[in-house]
C-alpha positions in Angstrom: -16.4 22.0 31.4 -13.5 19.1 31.4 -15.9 17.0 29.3 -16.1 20.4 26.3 -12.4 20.5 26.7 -12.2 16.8 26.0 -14.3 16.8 23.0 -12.6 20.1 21.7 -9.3 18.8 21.7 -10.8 15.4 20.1 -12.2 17.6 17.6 -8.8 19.5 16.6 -6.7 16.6 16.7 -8.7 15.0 13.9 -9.2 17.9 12.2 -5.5 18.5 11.9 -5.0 15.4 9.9 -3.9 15.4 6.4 -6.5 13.5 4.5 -4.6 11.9 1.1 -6.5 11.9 -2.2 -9.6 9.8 -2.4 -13.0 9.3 -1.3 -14.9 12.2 1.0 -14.4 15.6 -1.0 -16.5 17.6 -2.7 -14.7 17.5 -6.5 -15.5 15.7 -9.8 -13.1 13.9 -12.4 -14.6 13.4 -15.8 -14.4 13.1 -19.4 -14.9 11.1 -22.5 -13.7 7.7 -24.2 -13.4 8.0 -27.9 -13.0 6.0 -30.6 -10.1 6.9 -33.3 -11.1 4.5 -36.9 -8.9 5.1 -39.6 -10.4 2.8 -43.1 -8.7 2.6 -46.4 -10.6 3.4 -49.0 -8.2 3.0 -52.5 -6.3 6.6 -52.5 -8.1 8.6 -49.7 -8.5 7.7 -46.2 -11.5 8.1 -44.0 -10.8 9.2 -40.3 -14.0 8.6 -37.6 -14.1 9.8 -33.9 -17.4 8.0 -32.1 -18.0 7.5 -28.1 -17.3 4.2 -27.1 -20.0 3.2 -24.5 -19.8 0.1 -22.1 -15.8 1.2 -22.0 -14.6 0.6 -18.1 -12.6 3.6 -16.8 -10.3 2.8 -13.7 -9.1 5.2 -11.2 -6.2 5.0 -9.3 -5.7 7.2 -5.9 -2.2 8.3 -6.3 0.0 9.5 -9.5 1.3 5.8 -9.0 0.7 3.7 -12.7 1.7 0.3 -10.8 -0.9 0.2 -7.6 -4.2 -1.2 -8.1 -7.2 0.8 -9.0 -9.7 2.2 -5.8 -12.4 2.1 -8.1 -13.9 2.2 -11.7 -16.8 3.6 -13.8 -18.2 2.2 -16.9 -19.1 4.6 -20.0 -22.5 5.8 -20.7 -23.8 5.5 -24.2 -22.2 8.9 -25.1 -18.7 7.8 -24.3 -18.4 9.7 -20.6 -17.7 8.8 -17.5 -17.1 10.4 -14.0 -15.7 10.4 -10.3 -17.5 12.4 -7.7 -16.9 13.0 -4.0 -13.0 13.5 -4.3 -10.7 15.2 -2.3 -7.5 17.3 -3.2 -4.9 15.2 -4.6 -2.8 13.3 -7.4 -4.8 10.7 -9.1 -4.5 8.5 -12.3 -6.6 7.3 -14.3 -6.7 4.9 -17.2 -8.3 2.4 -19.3 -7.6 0.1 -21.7 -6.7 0.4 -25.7 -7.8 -2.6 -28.0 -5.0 -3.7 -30.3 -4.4 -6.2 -33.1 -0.9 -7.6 -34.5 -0.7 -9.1 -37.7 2.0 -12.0 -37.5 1.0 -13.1 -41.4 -1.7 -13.4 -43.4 -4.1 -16.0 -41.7 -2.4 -15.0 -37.8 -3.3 -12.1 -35.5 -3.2 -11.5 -32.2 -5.6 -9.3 -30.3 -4.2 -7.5 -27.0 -5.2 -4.8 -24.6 -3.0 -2.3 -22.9 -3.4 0.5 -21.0 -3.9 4.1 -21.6 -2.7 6.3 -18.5 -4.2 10.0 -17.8 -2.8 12.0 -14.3 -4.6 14.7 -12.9 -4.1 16.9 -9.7 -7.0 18.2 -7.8 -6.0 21.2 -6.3 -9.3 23.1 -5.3 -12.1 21.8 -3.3 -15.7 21.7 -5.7 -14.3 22.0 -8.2 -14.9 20.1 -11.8 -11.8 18.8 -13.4 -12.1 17.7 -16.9 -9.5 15.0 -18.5 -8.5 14.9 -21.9 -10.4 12.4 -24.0 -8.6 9.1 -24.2 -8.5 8.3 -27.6 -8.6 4.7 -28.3 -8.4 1.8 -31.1 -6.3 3.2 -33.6 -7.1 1.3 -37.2 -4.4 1.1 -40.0 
């Protein structure tokens, strides 16, 4: 009987912990990287939204833009990607935007930078669906 009464209290005290967002749920995070192209073509401009596969996608476990990612997925040929096994909590997500300056006519510079998204998971099993990051804007 003292040994039961051991392992029940055991068994209460960790299940009275507060477990912070990450690993060990039962949710999803998902969505879709997309591709913005804007081409000049004399009067009239043409506007093109594509997936953008092979595109890494970097979670962060916390609303907290400065810590470094937990973990990271790379987009499938359609442009998607997705975290599974999550628990309730604030997380952020990002990836990263390709950009080119123009310092004069024979100089340019190519640069990345980042492209936050924050989401709250507020439901166990649930399926929580990000807005598309839209990336590489042309002009």
């Amino acid at each position: 009987m003292k040994k039961i009464a051991i392992i029940l209290i055991f068994v209460i005290g960790f299940s009275a912990c507060k477990k912070e967002a990450g690993e060990g749920g039962t949710s999803v995070i998902k969505g879709k990287v997309m591709n913005y192209a804007i081409s000049f073509n004399g009067s009239s401009n043409d506007t093109t939204i594509f997936p953008k596969a092979g595109k890494d996608v970097y979670i962060i476990y916390s609303n907290d833009e400065l810590a470094i990612y937990d973990d990271k997925f790379e987009t499938d040929y359609n442009g998607r990607y997705r975290f599974e096994f999550l628990r309730n909590g604030d997380y952020t997500l990002y990836t990263y935007a390709d950009s080119t300056v123009e310092i004069s006519s024979t100089i340019s510079i190519k640069y990345e930078y980042p492209i936050f998204k924050h989401i709250k998971i507020s439901a166990k099993n649930s399926e929580n669906l990000v807005d598309d990051f839209v990336i590489e804007k042309n002009q």
